[in-house]
C-alpha positions in Angstrom: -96.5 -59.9 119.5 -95.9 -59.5 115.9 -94.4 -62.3 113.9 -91.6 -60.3 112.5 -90.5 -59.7 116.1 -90.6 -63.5 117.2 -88.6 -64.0 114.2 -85.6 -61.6 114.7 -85.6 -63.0 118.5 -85.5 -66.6 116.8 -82.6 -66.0 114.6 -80.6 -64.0 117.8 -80.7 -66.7 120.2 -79.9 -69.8 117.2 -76.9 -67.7 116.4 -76.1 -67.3 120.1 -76.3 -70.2 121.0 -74.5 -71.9 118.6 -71.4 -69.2 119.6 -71.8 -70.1 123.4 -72.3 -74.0 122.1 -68.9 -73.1 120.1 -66.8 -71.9 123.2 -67.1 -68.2 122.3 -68.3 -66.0 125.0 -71.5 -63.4 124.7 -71.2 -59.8 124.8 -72.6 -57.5 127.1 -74.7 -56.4 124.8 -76.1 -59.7 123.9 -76.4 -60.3 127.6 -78.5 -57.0 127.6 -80.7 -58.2 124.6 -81.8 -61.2 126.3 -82.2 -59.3 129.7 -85.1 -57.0 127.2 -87.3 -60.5 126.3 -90.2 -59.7 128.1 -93.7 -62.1 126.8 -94.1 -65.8 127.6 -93.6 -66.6 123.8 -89.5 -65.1 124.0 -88.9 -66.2 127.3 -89.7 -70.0 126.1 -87.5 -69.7 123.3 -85.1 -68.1 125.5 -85.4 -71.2 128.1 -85.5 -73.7 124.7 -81.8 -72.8 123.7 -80.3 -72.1 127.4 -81.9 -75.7 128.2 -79.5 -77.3 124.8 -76.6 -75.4 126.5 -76.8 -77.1 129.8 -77.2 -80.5 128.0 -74.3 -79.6 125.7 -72.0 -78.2 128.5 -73.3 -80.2 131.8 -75.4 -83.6 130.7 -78.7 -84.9 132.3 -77.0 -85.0 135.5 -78.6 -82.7 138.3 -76.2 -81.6 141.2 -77.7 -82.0 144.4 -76.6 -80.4 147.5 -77.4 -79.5 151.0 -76.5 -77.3 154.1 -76.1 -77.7 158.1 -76.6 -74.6 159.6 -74.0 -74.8 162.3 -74.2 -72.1 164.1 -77.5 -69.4 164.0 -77.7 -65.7 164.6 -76.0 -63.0 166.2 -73.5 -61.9 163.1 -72.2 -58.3 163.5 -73.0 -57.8 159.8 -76.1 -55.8 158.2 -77.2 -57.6 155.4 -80.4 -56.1 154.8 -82.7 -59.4 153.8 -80.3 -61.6 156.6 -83.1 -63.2 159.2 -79.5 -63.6 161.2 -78.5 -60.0 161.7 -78.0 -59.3 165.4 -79.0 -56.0 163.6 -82.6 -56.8 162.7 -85.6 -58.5 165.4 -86.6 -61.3 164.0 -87.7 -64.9 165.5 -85.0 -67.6 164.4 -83.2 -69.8 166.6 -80.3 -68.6 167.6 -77.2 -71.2 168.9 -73.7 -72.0 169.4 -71.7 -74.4 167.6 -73.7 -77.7 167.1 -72.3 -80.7 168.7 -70.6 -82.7 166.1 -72.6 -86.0 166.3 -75.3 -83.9 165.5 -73.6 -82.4 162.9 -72.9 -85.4 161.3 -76.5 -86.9 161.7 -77.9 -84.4 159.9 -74.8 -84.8 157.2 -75.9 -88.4 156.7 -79.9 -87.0 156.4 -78.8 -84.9 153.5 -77.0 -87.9 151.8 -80.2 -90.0 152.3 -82.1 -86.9 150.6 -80.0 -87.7 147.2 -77.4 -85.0 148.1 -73.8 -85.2 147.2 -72.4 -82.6 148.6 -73.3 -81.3 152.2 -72.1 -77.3 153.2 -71.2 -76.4 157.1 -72.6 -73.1 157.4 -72.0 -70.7 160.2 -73.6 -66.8 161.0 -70.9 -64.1 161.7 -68.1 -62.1 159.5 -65.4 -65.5 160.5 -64.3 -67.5 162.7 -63.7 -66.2 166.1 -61.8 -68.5 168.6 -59.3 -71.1 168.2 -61.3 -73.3 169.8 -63.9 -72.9 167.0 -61.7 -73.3 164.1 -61.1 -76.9 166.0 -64.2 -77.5 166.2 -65.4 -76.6 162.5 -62.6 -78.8 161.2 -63.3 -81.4 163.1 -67.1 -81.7 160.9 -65.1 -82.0 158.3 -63.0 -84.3 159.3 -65.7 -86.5 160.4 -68.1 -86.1 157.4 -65.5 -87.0 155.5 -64.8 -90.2 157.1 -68.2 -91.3 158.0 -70.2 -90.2 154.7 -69.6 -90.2 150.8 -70.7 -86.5 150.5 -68.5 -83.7 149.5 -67.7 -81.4 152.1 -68.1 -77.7 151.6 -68.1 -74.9 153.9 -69.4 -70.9 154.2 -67.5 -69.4 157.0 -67.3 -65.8 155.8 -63.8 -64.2 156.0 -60.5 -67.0 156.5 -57.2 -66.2 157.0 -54.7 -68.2 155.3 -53.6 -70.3 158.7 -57.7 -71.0 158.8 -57.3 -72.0 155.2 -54.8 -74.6 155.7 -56.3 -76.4 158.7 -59.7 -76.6 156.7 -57.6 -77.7 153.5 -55.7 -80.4 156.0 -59.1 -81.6 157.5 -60.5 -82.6 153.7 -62.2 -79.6 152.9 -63.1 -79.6 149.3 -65.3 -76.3 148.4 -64.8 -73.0 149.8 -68.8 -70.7 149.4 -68.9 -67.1 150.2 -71.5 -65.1 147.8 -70.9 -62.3 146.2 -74.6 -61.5 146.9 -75.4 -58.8 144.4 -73.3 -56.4 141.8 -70.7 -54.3 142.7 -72.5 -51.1 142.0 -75.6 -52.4 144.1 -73.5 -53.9 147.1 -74.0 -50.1 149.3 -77.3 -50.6 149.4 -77.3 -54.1 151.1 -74.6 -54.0 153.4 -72.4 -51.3 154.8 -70.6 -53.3 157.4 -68.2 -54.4 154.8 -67.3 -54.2 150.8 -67.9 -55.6 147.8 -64.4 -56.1 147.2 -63.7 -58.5 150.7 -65.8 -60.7 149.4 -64.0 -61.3 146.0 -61.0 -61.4 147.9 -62.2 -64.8 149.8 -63.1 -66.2 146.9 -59.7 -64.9 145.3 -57.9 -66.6 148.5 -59.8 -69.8 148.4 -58.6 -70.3 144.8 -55.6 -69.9 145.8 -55.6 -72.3 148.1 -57.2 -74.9 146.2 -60.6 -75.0 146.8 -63.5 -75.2 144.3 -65.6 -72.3 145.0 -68.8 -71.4 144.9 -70.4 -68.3 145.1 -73.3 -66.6 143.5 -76.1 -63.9 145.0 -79.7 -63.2 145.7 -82.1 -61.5 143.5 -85.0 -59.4 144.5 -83.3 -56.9 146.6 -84.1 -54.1 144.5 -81.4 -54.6 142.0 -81.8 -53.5 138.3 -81.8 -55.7 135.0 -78.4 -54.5 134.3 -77.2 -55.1 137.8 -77.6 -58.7 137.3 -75.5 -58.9 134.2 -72.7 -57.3 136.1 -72.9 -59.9 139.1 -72.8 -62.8 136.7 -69.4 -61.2 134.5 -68.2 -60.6 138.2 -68.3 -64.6 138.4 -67.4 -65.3 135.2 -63.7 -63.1 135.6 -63.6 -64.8 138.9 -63.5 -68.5 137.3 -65.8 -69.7 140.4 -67.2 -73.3 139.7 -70.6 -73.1 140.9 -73.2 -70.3 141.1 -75.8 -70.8 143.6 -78.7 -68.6 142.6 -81.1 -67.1 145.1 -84.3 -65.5 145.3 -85.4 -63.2 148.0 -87.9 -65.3 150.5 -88.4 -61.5 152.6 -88.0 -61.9 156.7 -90.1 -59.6 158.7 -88.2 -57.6 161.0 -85.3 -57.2 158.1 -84.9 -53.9 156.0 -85.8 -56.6 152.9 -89.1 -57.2 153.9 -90.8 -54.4 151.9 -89.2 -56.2 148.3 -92.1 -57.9 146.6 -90.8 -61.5 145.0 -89.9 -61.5 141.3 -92.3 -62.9 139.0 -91.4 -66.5 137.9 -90.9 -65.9 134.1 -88.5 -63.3 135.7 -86.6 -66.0 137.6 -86.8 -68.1 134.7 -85.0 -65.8 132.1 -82.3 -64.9 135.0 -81.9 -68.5 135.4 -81.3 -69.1 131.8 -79.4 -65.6 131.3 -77.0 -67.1 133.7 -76.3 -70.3 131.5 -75.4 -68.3 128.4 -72.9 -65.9 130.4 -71.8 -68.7 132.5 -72.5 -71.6 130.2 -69.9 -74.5 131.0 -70.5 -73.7 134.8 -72.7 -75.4 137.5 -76.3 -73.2 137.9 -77.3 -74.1 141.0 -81.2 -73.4 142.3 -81.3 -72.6 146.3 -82.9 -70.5 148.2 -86.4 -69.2 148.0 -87.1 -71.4 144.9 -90.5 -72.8 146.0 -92.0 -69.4 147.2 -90.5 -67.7 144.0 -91.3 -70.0 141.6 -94.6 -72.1 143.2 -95.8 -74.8 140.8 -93.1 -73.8 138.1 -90.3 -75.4 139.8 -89.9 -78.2 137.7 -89.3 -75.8 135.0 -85.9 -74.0 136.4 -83.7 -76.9 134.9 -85.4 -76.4 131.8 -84.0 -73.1 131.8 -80.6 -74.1 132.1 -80.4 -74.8 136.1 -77.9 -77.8 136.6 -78.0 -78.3 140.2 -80.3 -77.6 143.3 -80.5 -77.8 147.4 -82.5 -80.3 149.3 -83.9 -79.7 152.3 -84.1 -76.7 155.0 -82.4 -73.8 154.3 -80.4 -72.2 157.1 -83.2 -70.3 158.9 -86.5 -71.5 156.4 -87.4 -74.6 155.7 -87.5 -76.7 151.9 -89.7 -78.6 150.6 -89.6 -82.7 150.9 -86.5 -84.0 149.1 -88.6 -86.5 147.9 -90.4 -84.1 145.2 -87.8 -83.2 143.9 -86.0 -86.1 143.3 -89.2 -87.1 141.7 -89.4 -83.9 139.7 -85.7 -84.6 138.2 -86.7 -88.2 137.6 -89.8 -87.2 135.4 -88.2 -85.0 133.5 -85.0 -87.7 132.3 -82.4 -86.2 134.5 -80.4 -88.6 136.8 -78.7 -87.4 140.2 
C-alpha cells in the first residue's frame, strides 16, 4: 500500500474521531469509507481510534453477561441459521420450561463466571400460556432476590399485560434482535417482519426497560447492509448491541455461509463503535470460532462488553480465559 494512501486514511479517521470524540455523529458516507479499509495496516489504525472512543465514551470497564436457555426448540419461526427452528433437523436438546431451582443455579454459575447480568431466554415467537408467563416471572423474581445479577430476558413478541407482570417481577432489560438490515430481513425469515421486531423494542422502551438488541453477521449480508442495521439501532436509542457472528448449524438453510474473516469482524466491531459510539458493544455469539486466537483483540476494537459461558444451543469457552484475557490487557469487570 502506498504511503500517500495510509496518509489520507490517517488524517480521515483523526478527524473522525475527534468529531465522534466531540458528540457529533458520522455520516453515512463516512460509515461507508471505513466499511472500504481493506489491508491489515488500515484496519489497525481503524481499530487504534475506535479503541480511544470506547475509552473516552465507556472506561476500562468490560460488561460481562450471560444467558439460561430456558426453554429449547420447537419455535414456529424460520430463521434460517436458528439450530431451534421446528423448521430445520437438527440435533439440540429440545425442553419445556426449566424448573426454577435450576434456573437459578445456573443464574448463580453465571455470577461466579464474573457476569453481571444474567438473560432468561426462551425458543418460540412469545409466550404461550398463562401458566408460562407465571412461571417466567417467577425467574425473575427469584434471581432477583437470591443473586446480585441483573435480570434480562428475550422472550420474542410481549404484549403490554406480559410487559407489566415482567416489569412488576424486577425485570430490568428487555433483548429482542433486530438480526440483520431491513432490506436483508426477507432473506432470513419470512414468518414474520422486520418491522415486529422494532416494534418490541419500541414497546419495551416504552415500558421502561433498557434494551438490547443487535444482529448476526455472516448470513450473506452486504457491507452496506451492516451500516443500515447499525443506524436502525442508533434511531432506535437501544442501550446495548450484542454483536454476533454466524457459528453455521447443519441441518439449517445457514449452513452453506462460510464464517467472516477476523479482520472482517474486527473492522465491524469497530465500525459499530463510531456509529454507535457512547453505546455498550457487546461480543456474543460465535466469537471464538469467528475470531480463533484473535479474541483478545475485539475490545481493542472498540468491544465494551462480552458473554460468558454456553450459548443457548453451543457451548463457550471457559469463563476463566476470559476474565484472564480482560485482566491482561488493563480492563476491570
Amino acid at each position: 500500500m502506498e504511503l500517500s494512501a495510509i496518509t489520507d486514511n490517517c488524517d480521515f479517521l483523526n478527524e473522525l474521531s475527534n468529531k465522534t470524540w466531540n458528540g457529533a455523529d458520522i455520516t453515512q458516507s463516512e460509515a461507508q469509507r471505513i466499511n472500504a479499509l481493506r489491508t491489515q495496516e488500515e484496519i489497525v489504525m481503524l481499530m487504534a481510534h475506535a479503541n480511544m472512543l470506547r475509552s473516552h465514551f465507556k472506561g476500562t470497564r468490560i460488561d460481562l453477561c450471560a444467558v439460561v436457555n430456558v426453554k429449547s426448540g420447537r419455535c414456529t419461526e424460520n430463521c434460517i441459521f436458528c439450530a431451534q427452528s421446528a423448521h430445520y433437523k437438527t440435533n439440540i436438546k429440545t425442553y419445556s420450561l426449566l424448573d426454577t431451582g435450576e434456573v437459578v443455579k445456573r443464574a448463580r454459575e453465571a455470577q461466579e463466571d464474573g457476569a453481571k447480568r444474567i438473560g432468561v431466554v426462551t425458543s418460540g415467537k412469545g409466550i404461550t400460556s398463562a401458566k408460562e408467563l407465571e412461571t417466567l416471572c417467577a425467574y425473575i423474581e427469584e434471581i432477583a432476590k437470591s443473586s446480585d445479577l441483573i435480570p434480562c430476558a428475550s422472550l420474542g413478541v410481549l404484549s403490554n399485560e406480559q410487559i407489566h407482570c415482567f416489569r412488576d417481577a424486577g425485570l430490568k432489560r428487555y433483548h429482542h434482535n433486530l438480526e440483520t438490515a431491513e432490506s436483508h430481513f426477507p432473506n432470513i425469515c419470512s414468518t414474520h417482519s422486520f418491522n415486529e421486531r422494532v416494534q418490541t423494542i419500541i414497546a419495551a422502551k416504552k415500558a421502561g426497560f433498557e434494551t438490547c438488541s443487535g444482529g448476526i453477521f455472516g448470513l450473506g449480508e452486504t457491507p452496506e447492509q451492516r451500516i443500515e442495521m447499525a443506524f436502525a439501532l442508533k434511531d432506535l436509542d437501544v442501550d446495548s448491541i450484542p454483536l454476533n457472528f454466524l457459528n453455521p448449524v447443519t441441518g439449517t438453510p445457514a449452513e452453506k455461509y462460510p464464517s467472516l474473516p477476523p479482520l472482517e469482524i474486527l473492522k465491524t466491531i469497530a465500525l459499530f463503535r463510531f456509529i454507535l459510539p457512547q453505546k455498550d458493544i457487546r461480543m456474543c455469539g460465535g466469537r471464538e470460532i469467528s475470531l480463533r486466537t484473535l479474541q483478545p483483540l475485539m475490545y481493542l476494537a472498540g468491544a465494551n462488553g462480552t458473554m460468558v459461558g454456553n450459548y443457548l444451543t453451543t457451548s463457550g469457552r471457559n469463563p476463566e480465559v476470559d476474565l484472564q484475557e480482560i485482566r491482561d490487557l488493563g480492563f476491570t469487570t
